[in-house]
FIDREN-597215 format. One record per residue: residue number from 0; y, x, z of N, C-alpha, C in turn; residue in one letter. Coordinates in steps of 0.2 Angstrom, whole numbers. Atoms other than C-alpha are relative to their C-alpha. Layout:
BEGIN
node zaro NUM n.c2 Y n.c1 X n.c3 Z ca.c2 Y ca.c1 X ca.c3 Z c.c2 Y c.c1 X c.c3 Z kegu a
...
//
This chain:
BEGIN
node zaro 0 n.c2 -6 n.c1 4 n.c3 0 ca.c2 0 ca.c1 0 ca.c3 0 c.c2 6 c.c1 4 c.c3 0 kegu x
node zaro 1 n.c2 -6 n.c1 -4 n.c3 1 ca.c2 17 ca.c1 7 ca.c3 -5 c.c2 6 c.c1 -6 c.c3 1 kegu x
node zaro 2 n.c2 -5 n.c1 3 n.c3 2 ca.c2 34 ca.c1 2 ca.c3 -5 c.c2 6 c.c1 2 c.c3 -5 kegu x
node zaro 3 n.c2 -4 n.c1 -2 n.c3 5 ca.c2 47 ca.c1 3 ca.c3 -19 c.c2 8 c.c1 -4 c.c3 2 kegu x
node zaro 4 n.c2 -8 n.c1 3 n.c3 -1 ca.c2 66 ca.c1 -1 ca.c3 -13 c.c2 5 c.c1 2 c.c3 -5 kegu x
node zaro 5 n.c2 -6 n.c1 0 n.c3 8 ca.c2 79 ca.c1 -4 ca.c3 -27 c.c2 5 c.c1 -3 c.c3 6 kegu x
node zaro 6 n.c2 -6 n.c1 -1 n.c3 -4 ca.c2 98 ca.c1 -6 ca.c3 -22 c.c2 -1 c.c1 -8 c.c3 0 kegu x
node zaro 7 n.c2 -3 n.c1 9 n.c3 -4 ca.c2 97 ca.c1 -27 ca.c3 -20 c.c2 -8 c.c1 -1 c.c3 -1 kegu x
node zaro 8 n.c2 6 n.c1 4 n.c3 -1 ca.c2 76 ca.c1 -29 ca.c3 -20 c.c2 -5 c.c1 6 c.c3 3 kegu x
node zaro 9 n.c2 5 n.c1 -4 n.c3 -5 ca.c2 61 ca.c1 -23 ca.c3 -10 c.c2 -6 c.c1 -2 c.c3 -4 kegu x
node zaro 10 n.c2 6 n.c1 0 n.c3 2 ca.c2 44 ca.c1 -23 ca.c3 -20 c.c2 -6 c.c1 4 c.c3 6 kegu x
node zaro 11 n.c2 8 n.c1 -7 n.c3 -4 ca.c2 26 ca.c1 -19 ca.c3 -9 c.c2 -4 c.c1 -1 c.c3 -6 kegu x
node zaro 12 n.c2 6 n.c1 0 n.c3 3 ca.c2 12 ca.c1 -13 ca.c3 -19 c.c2 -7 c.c1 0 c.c3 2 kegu x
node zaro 13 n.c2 5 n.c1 -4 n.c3 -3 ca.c2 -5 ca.c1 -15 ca.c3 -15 c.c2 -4 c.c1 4 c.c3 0 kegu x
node zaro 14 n.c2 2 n.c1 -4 n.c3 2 ca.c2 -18 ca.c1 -5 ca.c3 -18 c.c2 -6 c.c1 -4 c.c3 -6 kegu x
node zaro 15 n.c2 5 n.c1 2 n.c3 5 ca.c2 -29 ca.c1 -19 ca.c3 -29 c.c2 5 c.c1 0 c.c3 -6 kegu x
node zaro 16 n.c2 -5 n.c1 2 n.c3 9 ca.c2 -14 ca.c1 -19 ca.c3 -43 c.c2 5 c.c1 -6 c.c3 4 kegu x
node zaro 17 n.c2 -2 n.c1 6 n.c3 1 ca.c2 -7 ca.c1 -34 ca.c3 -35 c.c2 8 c.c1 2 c.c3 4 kegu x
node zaro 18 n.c2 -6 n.c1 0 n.c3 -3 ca.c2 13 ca.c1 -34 ca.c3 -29 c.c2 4 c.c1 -6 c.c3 1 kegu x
node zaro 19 n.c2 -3 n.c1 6 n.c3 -3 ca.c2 26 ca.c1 -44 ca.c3 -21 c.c2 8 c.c1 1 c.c3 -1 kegu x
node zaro 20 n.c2 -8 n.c1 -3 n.c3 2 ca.c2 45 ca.c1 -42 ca.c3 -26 c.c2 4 c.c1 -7 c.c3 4 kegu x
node zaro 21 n.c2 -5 n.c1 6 n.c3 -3 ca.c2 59 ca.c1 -51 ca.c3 -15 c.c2 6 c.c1 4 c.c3 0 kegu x
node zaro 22 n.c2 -8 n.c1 -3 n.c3 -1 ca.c2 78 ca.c1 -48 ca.c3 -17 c.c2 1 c.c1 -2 c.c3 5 kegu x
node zaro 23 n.c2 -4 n.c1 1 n.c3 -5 ca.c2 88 ca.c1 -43 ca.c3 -4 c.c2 7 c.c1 -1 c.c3 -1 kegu x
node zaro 24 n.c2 -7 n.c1 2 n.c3 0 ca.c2 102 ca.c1 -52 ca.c3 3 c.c2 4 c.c1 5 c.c3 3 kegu x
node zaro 25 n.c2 -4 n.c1 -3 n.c3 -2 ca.c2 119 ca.c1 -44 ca.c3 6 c.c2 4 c.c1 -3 c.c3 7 kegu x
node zaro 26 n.c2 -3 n.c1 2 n.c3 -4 ca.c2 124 ca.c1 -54 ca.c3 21 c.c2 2 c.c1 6 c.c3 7 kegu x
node zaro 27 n.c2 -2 n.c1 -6 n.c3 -6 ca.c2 133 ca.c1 -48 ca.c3 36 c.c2 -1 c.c1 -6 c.c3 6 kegu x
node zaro 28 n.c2 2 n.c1 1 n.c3 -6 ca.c2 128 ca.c1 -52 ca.c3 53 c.c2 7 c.c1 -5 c.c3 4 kegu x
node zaro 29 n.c2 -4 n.c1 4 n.c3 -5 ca.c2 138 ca.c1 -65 ca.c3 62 c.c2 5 c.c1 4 c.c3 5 kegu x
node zaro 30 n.c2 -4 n.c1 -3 n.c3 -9 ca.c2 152 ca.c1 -60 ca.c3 76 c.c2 -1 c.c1 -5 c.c3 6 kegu x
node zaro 31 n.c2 1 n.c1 2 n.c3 -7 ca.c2 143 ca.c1 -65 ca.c3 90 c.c2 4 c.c1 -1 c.c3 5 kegu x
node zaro 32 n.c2 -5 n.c1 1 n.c3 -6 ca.c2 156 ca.c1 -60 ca.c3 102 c.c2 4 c.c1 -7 c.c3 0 kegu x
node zaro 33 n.c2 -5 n.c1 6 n.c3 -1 ca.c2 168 ca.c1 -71 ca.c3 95 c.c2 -3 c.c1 -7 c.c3 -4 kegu x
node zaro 34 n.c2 4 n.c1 6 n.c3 0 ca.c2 155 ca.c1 -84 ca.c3 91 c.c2 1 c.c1 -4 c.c3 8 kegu x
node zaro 35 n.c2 0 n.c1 4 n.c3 -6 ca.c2 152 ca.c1 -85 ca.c3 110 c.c2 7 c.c1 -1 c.c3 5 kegu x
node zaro 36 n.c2 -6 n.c1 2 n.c3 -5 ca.c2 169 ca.c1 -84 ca.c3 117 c.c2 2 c.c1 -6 c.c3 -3 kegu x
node zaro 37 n.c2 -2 n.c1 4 n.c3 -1 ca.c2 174 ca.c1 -97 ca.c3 105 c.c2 -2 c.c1 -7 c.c3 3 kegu x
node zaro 38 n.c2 5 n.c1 5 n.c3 -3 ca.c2 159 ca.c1 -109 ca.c3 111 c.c2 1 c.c1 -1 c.c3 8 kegu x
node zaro 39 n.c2 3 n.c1 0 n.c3 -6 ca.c2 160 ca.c1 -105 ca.c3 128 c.c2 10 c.c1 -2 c.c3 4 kegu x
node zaro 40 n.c2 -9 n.c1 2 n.c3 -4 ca.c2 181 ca.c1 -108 ca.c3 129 c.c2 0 c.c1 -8 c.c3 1 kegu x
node zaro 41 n.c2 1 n.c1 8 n.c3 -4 ca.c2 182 ca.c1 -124 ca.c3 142 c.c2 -6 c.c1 -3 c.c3 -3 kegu x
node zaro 42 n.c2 6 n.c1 3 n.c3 1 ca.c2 166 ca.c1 -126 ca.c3 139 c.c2 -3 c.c1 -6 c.c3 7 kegu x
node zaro 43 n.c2 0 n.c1 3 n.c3 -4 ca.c2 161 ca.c1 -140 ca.c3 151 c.c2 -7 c.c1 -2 c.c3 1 kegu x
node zaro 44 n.c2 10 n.c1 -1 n.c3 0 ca.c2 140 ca.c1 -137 ca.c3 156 c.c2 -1 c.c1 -5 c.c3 5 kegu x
node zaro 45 n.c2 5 n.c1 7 n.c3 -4 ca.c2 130 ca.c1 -153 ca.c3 164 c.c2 -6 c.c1 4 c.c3 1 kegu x
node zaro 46 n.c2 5 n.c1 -2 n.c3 0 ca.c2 115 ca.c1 -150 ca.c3 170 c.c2 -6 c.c1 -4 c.c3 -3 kegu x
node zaro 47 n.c2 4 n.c1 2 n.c3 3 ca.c2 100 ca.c1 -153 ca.c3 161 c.c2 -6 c.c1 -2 c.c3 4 kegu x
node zaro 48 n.c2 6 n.c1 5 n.c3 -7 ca.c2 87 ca.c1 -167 ca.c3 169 c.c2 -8 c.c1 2 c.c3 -4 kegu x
node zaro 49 n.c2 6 n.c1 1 n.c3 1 ca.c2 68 ca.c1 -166 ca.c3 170 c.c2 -1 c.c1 -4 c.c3 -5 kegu x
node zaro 50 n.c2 1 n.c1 6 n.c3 3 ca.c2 68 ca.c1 -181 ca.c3 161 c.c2 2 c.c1 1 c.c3 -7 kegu x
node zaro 51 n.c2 -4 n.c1 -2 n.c3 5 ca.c2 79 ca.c1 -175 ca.c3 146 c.c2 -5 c.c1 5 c.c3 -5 kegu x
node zaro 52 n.c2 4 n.c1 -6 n.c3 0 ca.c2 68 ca.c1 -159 ca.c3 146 c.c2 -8 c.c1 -5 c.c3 -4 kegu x
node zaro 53 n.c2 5 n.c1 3 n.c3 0 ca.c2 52 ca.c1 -171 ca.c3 144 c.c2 3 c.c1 -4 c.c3 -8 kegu x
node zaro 54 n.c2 -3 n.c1 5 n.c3 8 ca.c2 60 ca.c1 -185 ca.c3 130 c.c2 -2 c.c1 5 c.c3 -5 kegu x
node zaro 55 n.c2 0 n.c1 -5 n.c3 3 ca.c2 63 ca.c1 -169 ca.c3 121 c.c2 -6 c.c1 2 c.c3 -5 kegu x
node zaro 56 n.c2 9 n.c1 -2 n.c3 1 ca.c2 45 ca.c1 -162 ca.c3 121 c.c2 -2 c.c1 -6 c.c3 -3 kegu x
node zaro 57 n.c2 4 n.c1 4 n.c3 2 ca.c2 40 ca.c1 -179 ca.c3 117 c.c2 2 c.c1 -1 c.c3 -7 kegu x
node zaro 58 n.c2 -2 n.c1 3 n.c3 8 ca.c2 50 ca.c1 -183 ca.c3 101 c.c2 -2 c.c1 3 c.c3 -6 kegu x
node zaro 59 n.c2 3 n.c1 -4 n.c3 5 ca.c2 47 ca.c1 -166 ca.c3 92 c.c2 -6 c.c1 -1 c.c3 -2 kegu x
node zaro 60 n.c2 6 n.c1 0 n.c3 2 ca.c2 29 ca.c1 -171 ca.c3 92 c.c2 0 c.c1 -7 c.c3 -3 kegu x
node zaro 61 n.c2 4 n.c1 8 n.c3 3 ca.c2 32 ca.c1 -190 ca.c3 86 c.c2 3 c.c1 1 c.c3 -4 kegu x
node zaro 62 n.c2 -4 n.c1 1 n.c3 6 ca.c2 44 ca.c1 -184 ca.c3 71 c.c2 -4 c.c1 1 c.c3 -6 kegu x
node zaro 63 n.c2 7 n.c1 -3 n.c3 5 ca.c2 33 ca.c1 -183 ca.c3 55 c.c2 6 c.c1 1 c.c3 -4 kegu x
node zaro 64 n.c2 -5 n.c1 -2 n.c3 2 ca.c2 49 ca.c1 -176 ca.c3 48 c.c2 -2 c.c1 10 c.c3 -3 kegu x
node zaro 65 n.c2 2 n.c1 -6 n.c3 0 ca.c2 45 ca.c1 -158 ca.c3 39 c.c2 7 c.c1 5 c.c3 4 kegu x
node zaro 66 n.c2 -6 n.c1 -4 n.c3 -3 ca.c2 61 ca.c1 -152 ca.c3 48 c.c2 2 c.c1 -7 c.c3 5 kegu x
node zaro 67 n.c2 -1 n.c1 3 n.c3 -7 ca.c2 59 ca.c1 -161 ca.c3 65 c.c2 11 c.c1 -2 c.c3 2 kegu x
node zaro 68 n.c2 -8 n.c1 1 n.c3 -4 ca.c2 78 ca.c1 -166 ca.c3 72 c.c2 0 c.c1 -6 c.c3 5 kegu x
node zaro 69 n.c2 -2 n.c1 2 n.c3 -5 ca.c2 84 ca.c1 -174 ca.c3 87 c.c2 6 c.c1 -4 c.c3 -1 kegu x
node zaro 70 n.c2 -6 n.c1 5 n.c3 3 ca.c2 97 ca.c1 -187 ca.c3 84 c.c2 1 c.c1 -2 c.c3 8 kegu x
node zaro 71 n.c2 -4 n.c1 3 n.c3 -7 ca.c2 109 ca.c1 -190 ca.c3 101 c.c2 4 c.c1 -6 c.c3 -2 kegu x
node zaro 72 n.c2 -4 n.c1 5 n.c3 1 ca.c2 117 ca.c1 -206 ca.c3 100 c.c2 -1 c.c1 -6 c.c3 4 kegu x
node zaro 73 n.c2 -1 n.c1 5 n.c3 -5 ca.c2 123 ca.c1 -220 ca.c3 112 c.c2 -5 c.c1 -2 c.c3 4 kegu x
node zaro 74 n.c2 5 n.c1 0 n.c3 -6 ca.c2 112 ca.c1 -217 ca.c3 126 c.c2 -6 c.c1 4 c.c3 -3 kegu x
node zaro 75 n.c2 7 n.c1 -2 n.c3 3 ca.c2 98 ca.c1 -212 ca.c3 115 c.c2 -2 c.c1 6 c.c3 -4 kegu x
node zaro 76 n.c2 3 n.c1 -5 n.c3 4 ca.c2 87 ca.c1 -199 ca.c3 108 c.c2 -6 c.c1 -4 c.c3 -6 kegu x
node zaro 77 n.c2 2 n.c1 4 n.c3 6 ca.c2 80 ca.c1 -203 ca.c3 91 c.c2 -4 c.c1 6 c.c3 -3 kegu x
node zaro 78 n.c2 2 n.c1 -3 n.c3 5 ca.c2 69 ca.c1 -194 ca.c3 79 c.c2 4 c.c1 -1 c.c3 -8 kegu x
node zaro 79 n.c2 -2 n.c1 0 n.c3 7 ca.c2 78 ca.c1 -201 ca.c3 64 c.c2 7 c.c1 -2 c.c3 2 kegu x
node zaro 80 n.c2 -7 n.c1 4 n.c3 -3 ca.c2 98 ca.c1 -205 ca.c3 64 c.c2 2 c.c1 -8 c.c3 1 kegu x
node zaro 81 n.c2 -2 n.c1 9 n.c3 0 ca.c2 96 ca.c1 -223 ca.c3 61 c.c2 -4 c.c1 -4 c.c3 7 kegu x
node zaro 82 n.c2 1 n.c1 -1 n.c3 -6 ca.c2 87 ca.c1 -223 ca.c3 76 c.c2 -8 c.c1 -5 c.c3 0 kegu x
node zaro 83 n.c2 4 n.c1 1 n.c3 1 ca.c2 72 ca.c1 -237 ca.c3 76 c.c2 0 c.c1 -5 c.c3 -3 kegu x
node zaro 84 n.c2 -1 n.c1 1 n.c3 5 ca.c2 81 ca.c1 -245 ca.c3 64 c.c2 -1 c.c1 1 c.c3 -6 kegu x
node zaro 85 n.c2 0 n.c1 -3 n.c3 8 ca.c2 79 ca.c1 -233 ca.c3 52 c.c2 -9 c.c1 3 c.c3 1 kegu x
node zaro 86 n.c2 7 n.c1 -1 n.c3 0 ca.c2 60 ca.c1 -231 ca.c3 56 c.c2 -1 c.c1 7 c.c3 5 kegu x
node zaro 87 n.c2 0 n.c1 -4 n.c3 -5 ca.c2 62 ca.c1 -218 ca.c3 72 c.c2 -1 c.c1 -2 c.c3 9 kegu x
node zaro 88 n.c2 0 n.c1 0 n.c3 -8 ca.c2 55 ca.c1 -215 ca.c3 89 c.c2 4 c.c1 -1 c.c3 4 kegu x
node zaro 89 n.c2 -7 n.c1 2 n.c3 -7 ca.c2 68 ca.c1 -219 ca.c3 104 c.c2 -2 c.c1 1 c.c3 6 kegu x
node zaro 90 n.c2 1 n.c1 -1 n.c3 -8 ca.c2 68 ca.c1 -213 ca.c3 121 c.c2 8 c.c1 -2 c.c3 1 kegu x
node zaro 91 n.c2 -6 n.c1 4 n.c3 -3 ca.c2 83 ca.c1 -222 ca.c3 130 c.c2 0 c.c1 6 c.c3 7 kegu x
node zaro 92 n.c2 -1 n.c1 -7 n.c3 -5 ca.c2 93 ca.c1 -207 ca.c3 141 c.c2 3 c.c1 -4 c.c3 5 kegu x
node zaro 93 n.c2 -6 n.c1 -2 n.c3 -6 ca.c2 102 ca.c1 -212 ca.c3 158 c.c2 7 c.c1 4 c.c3 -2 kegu x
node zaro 94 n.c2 -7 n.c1 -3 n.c3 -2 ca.c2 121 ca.c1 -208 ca.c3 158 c.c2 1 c.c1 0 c.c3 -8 kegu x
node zaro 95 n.c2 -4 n.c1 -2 n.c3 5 ca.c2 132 ca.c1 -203 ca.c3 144 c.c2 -3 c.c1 4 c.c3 -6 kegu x
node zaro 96 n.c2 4 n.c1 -4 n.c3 6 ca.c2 126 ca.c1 -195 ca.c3 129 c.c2 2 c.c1 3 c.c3 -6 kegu x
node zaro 97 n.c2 -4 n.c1 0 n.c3 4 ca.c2 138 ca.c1 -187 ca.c3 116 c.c2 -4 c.c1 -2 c.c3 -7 kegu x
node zaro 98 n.c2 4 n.c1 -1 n.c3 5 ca.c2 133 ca.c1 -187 ca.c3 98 c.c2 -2 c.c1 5 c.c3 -1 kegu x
node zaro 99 n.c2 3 n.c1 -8 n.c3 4 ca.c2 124 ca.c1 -174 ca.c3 88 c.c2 -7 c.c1 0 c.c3 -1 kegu x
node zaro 100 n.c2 6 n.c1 1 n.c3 2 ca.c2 108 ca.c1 -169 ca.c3 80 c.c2 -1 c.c1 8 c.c3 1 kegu x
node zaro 101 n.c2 2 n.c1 -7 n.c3 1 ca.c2 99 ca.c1 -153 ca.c3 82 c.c2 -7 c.c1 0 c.c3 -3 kegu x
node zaro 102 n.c2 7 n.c1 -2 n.c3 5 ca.c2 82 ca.c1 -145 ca.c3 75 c.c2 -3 c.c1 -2 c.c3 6 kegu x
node zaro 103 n.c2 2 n.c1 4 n.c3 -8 ca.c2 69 ca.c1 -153 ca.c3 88 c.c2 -4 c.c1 7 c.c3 1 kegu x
node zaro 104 n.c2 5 n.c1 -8 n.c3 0 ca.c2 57 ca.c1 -135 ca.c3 87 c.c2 7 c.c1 5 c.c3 7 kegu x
node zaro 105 n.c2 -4 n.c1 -4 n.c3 -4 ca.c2 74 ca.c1 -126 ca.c3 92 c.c2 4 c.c1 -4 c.c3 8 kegu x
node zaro 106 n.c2 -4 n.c1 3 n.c3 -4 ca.c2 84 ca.c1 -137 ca.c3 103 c.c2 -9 c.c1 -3 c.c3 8 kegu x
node zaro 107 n.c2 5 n.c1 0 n.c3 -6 ca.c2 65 ca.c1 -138 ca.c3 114 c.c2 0 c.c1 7 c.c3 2 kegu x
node zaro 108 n.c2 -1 n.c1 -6 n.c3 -2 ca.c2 66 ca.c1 -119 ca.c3 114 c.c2 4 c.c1 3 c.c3 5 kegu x
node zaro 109 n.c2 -5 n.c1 -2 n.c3 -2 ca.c2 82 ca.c1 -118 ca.c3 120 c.c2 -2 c.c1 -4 c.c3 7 kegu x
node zaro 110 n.c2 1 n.c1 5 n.c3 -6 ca.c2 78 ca.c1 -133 ca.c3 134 c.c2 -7 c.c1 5 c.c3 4 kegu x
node zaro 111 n.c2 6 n.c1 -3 n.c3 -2 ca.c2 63 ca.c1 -121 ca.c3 139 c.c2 3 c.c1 7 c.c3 4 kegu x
node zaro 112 n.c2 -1 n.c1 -4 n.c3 -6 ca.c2 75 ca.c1 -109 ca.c3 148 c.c2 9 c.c1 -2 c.c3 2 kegu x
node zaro 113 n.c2 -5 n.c1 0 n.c3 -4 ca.c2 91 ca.c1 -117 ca.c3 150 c.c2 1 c.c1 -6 c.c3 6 kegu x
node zaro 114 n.c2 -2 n.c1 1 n.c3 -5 ca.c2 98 ca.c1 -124 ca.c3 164 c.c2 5 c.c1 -5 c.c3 0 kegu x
node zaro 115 n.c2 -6 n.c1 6 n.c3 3 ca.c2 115 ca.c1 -132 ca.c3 159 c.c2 2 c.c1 2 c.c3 -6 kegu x
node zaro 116 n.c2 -2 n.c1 -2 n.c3 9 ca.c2 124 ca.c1 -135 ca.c3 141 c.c2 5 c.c1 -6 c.c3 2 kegu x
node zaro 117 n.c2 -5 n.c1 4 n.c3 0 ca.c2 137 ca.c1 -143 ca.c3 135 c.c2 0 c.c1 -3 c.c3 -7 kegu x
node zaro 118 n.c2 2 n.c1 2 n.c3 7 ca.c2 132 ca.c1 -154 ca.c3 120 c.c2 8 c.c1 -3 c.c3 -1 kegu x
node zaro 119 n.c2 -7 n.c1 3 n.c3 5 ca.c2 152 ca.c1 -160 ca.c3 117 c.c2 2 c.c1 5 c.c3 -5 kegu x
node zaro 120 n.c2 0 n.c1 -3 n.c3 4 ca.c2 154 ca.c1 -146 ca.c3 108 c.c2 -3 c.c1 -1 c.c3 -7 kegu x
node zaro 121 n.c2 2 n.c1 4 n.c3 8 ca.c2 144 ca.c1 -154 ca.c3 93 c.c2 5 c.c1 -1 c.c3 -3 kegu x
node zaro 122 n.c2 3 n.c1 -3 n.c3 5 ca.c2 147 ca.c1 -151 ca.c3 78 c.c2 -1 c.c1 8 c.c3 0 kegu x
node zaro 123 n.c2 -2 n.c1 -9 n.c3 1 ca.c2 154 ca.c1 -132 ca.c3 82 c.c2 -8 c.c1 1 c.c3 7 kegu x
node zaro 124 n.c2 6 n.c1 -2 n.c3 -3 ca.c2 138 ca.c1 -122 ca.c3 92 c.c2 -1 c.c1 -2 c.c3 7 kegu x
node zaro 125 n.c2 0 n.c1 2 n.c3 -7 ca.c2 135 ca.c1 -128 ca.c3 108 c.c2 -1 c.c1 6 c.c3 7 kegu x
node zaro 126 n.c2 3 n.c1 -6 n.c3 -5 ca.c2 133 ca.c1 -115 ca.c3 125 c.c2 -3 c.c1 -2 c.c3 3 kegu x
node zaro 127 n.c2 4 n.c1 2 n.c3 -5 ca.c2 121 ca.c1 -117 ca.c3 136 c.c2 -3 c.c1 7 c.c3 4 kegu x
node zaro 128 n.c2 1 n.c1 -6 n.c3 -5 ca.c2 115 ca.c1 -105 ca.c3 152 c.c2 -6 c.c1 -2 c.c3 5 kegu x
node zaro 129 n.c2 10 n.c1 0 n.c3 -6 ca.c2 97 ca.c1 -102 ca.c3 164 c.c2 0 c.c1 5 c.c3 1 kegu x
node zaro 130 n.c2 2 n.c1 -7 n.c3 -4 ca.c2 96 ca.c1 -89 ca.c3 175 c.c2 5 c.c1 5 c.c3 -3 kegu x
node zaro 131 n.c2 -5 n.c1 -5 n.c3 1 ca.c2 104 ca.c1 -74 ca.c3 170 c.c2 1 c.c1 0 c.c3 -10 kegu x
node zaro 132 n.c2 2 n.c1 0 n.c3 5 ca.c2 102 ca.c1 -81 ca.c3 152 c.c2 8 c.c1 -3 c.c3 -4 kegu x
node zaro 133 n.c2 -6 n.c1 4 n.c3 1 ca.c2 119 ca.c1 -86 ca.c3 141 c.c2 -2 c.c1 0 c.c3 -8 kegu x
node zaro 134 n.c2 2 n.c1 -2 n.c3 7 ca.c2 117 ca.c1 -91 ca.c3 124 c.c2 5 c.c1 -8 c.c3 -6 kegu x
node zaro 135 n.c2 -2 n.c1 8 n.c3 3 ca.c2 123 ca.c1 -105 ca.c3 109 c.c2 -6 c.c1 -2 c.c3 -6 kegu x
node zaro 136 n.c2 4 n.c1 5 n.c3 5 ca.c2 114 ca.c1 -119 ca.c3 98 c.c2 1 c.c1 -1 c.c3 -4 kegu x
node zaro 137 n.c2 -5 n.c1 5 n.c3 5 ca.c2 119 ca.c1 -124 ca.c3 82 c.c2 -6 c.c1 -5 c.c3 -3 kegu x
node zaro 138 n.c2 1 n.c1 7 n.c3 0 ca.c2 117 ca.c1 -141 ca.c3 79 c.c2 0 c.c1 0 c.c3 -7 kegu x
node zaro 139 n.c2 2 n.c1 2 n.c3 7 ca.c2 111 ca.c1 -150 ca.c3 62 c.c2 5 c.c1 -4 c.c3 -3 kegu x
node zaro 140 n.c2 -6 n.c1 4 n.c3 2 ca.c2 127 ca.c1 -156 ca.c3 52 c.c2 -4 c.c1 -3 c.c3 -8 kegu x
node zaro 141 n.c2 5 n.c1 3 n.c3 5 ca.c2 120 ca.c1 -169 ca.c3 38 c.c2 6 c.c1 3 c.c3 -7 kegu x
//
């Protein structure tokens, strides 16, 4: 097995004849810093219930969506935006519940070590923090 890098692609060779050729992208890396300062300015963290934590885990797994999401809206967590009108699971939240949508795979990862978040910040990236852990979520914009 070899590798052959050209200035914008990366081919591997195997050793049966067979190869694999993918262009690479020029992207540059996000500025984090000021990613998280702008997310985290007046940021206003709730704490994150048991119960929210559970709905969550439950929905990812009833979405038959190839790209799972979570749909927040008036009181409710939804696997689809239209909610169970639009042919989607509903779990009914306690308390206030901004809008927003995020990835269900992600936004359960993220629930698996935080602690508090601040989901008003929907649409821009949300902060959330656990333990010595500080970090943002970007939410699903349709």
């Amino acid at each position: 097995t070899s590798l052959q890098v050209g200035k914008d692609t990366i081919t591997i060779h195997y050793e049966d004849g067979k190869w694999i050729k993918s262009p690479l992208l020029g992207l540059d890396w996000p500025n984090v810093r000021e990613m998280m300062a702008i997310a985290w300015q007046g940021a206003q963290l709730t704490t994150i219930t048991e119960n929210f934590k559970k709905a969550c885990a439950k929905l990812v797994k009833l979405s038959e969506d190839e790209l799972p999401r979570i749909h927040f809206r008036d009181g409710e967590l939804s696997t689809r935006a239209g909610g169970q009108a639009d042919g989607g699971a509903v779990i009914e939240i306690a308390g206030e519940l901004p809008q927003g949508c995020y990835n269900a795979k992600l936004l359960n990862v993220m629930l698996s070590s935080a602690e508090l978040v601040d989901f008003t910040k929907y649409p821009l990236p949300i902060p959330f923090a656990g333990g010595n852990l500080r970090g943002l979520l970007m939410g699903v914009v349709r």
